[in-house]
C-alpha positions in Angstrom: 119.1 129.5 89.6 120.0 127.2 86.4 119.0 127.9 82.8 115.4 125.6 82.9 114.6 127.4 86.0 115.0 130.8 84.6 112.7 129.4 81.3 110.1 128.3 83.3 109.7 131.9 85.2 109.8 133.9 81.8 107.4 131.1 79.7 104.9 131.7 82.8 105.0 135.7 82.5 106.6 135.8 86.3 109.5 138.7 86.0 112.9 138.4 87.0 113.9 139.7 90.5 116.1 143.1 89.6 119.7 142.8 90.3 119.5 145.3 93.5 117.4 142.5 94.9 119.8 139.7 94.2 122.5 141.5 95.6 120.3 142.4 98.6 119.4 139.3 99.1 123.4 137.3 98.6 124.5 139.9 101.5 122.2 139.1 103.8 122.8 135.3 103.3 126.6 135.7 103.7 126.2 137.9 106.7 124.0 135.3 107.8 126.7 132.5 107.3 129.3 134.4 108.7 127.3 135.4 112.1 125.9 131.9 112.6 126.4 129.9 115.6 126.2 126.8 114.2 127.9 125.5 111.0 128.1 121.9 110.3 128.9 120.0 107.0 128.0 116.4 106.3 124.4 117.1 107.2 121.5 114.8 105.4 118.9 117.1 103.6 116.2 115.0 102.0 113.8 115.8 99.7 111.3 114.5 97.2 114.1 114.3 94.7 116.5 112.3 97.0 119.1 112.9 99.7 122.5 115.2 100.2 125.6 115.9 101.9 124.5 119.9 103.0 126.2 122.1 104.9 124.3 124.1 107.4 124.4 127.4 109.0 122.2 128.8 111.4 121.2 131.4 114.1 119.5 130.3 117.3 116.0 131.9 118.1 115.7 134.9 120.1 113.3 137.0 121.8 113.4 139.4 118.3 113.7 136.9 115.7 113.2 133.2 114.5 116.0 130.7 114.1 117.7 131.2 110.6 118.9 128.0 108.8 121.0 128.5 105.7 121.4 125.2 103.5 123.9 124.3 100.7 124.1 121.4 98.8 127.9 120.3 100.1 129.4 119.2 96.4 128.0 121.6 94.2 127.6 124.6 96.9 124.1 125.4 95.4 121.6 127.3 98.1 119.1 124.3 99.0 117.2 126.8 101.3 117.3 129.8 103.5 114.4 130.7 105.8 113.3 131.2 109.2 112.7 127.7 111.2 109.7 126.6 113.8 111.3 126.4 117.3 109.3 122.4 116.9 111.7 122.2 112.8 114.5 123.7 115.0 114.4 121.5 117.7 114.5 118.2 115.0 117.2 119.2 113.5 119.6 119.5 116.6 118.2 116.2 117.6 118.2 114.2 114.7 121.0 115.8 112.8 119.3 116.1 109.2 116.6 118.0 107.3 113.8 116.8 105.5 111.0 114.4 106.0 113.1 111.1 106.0 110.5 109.0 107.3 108.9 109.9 104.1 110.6 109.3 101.9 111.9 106.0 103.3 108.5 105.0 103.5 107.6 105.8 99.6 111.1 104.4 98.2 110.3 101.4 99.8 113.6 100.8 101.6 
């Protein structure tokens, strides 16, 4: 999380996540990487803010769990995102090769 980020949480009375929870949480996003089945770099991730290289990771959806994605921005190897994904999100993805609403976007940059 950068320094603005951290500013905005404290000027707005939120409190800061302990440490134990930080940790907690890094863990379970490395295991995470390291189990995945899929791991692919050069992958478009668009946003309202623009579009990156990302790497991915993910987990396939079982009959106990939803499809993990882990996403990092590929040049500065910040965390984009890590959640579970819609079977419907899922499915997109292996199709189209990107994340994000790029038909958005396209459409309000006016390319």
């Amino acid at each position: 999380m950068n320094k603005v980020a951290w500013l905005c949480m404290l000027k707005w009375g939120h409190q800061l996540s302990s440490i134990e929870m930080i940790k907690d949480y890094e863990l379970k996003l490395k295991t995470s990487c390291k189990s995945a089945l899929i791991k692919k770099t050069n992958v478009s991730y668009y946003d309202v803010n623009g579009a990156w290289n990302a790497i991915v990771f993910a987990t396939l959806e079982s009959d106990d769990s939803s499809s993990i994605i882990i996403v990092f921005n590929q040049s500065t190897e910040d965390l984009i995102t890590g959640d579970k994904l819609r079977p419907l999100a899922f499915k997109k993805f292996r199709s189209k090769h990107y994340f994000g609403d790029k038909d958005w976007m396209l459409k309000w940059s006016g390319k």
